[in-house]
N, CA and C atoms as an extended XYZ file, in Angstrom:
234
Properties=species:S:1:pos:R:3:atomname:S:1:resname:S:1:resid:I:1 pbc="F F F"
N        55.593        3.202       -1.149 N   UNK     1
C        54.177        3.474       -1.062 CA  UNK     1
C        53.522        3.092       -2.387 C   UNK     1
N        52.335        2.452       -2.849 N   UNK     2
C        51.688        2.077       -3.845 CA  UNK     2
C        50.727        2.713       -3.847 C   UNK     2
N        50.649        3.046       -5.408 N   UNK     3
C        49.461        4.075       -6.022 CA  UNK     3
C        48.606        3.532       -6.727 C   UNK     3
N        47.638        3.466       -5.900 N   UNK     4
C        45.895        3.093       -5.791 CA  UNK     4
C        45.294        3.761       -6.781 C   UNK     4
N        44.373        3.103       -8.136 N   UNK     5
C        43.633        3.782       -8.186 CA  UNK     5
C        42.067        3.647       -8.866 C   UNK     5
N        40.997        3.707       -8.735 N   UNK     6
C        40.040        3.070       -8.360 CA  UNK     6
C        39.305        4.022       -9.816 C   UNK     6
N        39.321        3.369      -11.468 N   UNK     7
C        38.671        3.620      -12.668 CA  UNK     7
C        37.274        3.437      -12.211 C   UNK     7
N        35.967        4.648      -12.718 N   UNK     8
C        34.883        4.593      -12.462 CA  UNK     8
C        34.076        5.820      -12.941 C   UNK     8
N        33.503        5.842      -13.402 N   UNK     9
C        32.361        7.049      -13.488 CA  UNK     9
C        31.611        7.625      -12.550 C   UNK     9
N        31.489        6.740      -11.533 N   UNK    10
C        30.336        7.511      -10.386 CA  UNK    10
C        29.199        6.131      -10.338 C   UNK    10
N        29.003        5.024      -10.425 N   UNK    11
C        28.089        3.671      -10.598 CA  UNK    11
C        28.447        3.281       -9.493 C   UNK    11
N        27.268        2.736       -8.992 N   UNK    12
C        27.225        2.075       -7.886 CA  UNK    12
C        28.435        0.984       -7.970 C   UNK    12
N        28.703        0.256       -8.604 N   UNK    13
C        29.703       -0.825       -8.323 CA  UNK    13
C        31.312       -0.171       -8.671 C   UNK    13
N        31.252        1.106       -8.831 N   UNK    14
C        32.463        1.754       -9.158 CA  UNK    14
C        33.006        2.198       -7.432 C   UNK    14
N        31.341        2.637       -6.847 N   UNK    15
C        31.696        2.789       -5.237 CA  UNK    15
C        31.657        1.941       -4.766 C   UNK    15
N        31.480        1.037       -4.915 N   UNK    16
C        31.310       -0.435       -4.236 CA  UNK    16
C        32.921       -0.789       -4.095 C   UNK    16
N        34.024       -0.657       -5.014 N   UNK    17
C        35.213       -1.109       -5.749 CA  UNK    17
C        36.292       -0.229       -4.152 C   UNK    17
N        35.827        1.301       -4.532 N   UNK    18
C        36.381        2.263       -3.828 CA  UNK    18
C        36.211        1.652       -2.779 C   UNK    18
N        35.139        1.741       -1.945 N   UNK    19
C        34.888        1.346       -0.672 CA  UNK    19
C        35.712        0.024        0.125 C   UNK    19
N        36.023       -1.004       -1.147 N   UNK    20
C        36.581       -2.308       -0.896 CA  UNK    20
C        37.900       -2.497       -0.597 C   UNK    20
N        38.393       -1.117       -1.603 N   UNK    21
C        40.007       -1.150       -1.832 CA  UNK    21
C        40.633        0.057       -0.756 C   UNK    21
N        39.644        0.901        0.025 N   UNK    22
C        39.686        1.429        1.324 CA  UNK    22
C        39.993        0.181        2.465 C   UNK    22
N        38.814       -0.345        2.387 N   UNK    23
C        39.150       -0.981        3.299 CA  UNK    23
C        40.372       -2.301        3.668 C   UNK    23
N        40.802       -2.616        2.673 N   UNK    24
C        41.257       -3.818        2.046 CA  UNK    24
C        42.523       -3.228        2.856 C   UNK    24
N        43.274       -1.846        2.194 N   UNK    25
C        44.190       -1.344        2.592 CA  UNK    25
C        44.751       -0.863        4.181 C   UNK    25
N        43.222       -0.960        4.141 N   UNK    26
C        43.486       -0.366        6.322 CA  UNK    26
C        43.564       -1.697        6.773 C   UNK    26
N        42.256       -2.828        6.528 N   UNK    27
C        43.196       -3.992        7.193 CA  UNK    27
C        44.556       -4.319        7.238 C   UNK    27
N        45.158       -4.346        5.645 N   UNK    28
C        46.307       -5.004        5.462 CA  UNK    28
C        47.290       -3.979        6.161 C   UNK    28
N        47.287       -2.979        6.307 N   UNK    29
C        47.988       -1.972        7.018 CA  UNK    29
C        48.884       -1.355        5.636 C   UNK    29
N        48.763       -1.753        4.745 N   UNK    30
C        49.502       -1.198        3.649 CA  UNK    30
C        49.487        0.596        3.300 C   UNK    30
N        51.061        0.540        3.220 N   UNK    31
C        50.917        2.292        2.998 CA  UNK    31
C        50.740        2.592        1.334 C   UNK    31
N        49.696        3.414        1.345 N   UNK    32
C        49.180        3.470       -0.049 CA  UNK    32
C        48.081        4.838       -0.084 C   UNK    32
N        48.587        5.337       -1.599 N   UNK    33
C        47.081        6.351       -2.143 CA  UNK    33
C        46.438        6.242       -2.957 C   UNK    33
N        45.091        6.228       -2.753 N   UNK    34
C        44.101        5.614       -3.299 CA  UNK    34
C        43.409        7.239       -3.825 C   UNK    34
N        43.153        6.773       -5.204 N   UNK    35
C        42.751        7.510       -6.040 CA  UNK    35
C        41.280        7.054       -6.610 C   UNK    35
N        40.543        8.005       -6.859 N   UNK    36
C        39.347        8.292       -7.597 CA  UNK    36
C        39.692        8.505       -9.024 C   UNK    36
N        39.146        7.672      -10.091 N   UNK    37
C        39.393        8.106      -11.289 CA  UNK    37
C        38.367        8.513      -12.403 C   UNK    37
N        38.065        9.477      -12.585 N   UNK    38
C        36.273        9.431      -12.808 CA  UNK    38
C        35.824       10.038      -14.505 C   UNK    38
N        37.459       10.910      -14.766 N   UNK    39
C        37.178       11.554      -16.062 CA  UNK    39
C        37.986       10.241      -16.916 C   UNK    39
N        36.344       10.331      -18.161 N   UNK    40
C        36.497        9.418      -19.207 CA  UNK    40
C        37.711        9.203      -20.048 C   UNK    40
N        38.203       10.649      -20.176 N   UNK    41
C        39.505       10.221      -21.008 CA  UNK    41
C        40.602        9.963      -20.430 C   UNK    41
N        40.495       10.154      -18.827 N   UNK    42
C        41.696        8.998      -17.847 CA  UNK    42
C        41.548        7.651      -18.330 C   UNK    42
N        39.847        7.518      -18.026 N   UNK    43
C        40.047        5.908      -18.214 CA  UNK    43
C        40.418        5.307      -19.199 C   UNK    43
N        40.278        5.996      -20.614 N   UNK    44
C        40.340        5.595      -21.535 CA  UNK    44
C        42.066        5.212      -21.518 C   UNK    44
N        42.582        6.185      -21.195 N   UNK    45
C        44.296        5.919      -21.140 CA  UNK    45
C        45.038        5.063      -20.770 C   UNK    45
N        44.405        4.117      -19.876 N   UNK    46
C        44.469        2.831      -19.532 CA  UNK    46
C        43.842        1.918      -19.829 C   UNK    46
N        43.312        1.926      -21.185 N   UNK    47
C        42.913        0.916      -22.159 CA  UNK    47
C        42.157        0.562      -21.626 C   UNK    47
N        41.292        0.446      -20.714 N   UNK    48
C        39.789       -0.043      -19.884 CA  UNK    48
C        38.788        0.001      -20.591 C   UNK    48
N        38.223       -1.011      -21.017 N   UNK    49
C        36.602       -0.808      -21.880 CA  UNK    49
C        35.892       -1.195      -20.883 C   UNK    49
N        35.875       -1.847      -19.848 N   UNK    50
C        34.868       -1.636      -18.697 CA  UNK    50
C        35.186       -1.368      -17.184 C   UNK    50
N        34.664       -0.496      -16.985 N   UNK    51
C        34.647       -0.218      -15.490 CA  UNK    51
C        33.635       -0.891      -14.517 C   UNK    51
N        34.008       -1.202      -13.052 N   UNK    52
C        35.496       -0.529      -12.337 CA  UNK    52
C        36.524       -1.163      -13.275 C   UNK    52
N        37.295       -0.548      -12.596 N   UNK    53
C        39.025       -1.136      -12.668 CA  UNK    53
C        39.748       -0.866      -11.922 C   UNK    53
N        40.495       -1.665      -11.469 N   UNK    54
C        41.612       -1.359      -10.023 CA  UNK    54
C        43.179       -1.135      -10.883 C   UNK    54
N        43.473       -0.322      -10.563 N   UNK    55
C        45.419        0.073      -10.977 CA  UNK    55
C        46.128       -0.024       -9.868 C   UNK    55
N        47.522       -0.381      -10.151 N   UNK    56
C        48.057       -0.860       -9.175 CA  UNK    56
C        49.244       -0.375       -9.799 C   UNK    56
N        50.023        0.701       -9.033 N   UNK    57
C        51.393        1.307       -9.810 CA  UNK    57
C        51.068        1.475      -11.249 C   UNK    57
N        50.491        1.587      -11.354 N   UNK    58
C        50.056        1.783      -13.103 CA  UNK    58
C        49.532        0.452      -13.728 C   UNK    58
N        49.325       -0.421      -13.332 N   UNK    59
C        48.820       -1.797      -13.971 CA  UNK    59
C        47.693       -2.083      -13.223 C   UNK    59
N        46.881       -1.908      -14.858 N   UNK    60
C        45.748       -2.682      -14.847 CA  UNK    60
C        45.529       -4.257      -13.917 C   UNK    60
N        45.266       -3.806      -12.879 N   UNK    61
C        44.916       -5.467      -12.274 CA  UNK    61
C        43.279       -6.091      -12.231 C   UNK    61
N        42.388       -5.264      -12.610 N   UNK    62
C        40.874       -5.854      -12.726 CA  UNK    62
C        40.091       -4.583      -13.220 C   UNK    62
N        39.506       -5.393      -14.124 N   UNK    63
C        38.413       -4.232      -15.238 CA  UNK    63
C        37.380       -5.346      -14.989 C   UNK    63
N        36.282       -4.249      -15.060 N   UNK    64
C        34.860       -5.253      -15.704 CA  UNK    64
C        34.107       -6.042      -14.375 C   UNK    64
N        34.807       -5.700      -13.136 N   UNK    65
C        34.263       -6.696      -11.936 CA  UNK    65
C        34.802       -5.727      -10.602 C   UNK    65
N        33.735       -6.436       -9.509 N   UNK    66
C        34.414       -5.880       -8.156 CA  UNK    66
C        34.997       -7.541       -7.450 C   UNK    66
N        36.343       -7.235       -7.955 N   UNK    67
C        36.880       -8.384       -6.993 CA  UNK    67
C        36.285       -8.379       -5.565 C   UNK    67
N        36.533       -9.700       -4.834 N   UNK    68
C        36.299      -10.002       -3.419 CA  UNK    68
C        37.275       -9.316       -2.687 C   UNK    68
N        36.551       -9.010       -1.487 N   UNK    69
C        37.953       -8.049       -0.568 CA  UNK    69
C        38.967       -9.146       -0.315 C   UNK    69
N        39.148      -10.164       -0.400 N   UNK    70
C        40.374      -11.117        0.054 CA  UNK    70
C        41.072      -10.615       -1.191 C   UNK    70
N        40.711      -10.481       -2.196 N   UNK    71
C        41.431      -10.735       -3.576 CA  UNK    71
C        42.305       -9.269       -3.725 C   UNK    71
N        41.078       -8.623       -3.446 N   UNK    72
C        42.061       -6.791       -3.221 CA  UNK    72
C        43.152       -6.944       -2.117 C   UNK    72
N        42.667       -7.430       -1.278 N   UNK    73
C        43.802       -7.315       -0.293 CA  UNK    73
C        45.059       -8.453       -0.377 C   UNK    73
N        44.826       -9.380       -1.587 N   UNK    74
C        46.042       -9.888       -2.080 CA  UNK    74
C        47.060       -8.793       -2.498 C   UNK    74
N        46.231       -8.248       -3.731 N   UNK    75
C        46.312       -7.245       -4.787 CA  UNK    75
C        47.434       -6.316       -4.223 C   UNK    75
N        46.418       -5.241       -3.356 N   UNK    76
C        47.016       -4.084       -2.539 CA  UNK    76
C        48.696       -5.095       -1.475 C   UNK    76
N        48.707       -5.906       -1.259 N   UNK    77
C        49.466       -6.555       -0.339 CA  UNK    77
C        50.659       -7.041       -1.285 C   UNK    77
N        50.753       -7.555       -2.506 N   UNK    78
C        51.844       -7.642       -3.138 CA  UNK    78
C        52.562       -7.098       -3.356 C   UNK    78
């Protein structure tokens, strides 16, 4: 199972990210938990100077942007 997790404060493109990597995951059928990450000194712990950011088992896979849902659902699918 892969652990999702979706760096953000509460910004529109932080829900935008969430919403993407929801869905990304129900298409692909991938079993996975998807996390909300919202307190600052989480994010900070993963070296992120801009949010969103998508984690993936613990790796940083995108800061600073809302990837395209094809691209998440690479992401989530590897």
């Amino acid at each position: 199972m892969k652990n999702i997790k979706v760096l953000g404060t509460g910004c529109p493109t932080c829900k935008q990210l969430e919403k993407l990597v929801r869905q990304a995951v129900e298409e692909t059928s991938t079993d996975a938990t998807i996390e909300k990450v919202e307190e600052i000194q989480d994010i900070i712990a993963y070296n992120v100077m801009s949010t969103p950011a998508l984690v993936i088992d613990e790796e940083v896979r995108t800061s600073g942007r809302v990837p395209s849902l094809d691209e998440i659902k690479q992401l989530v699918s590897s």
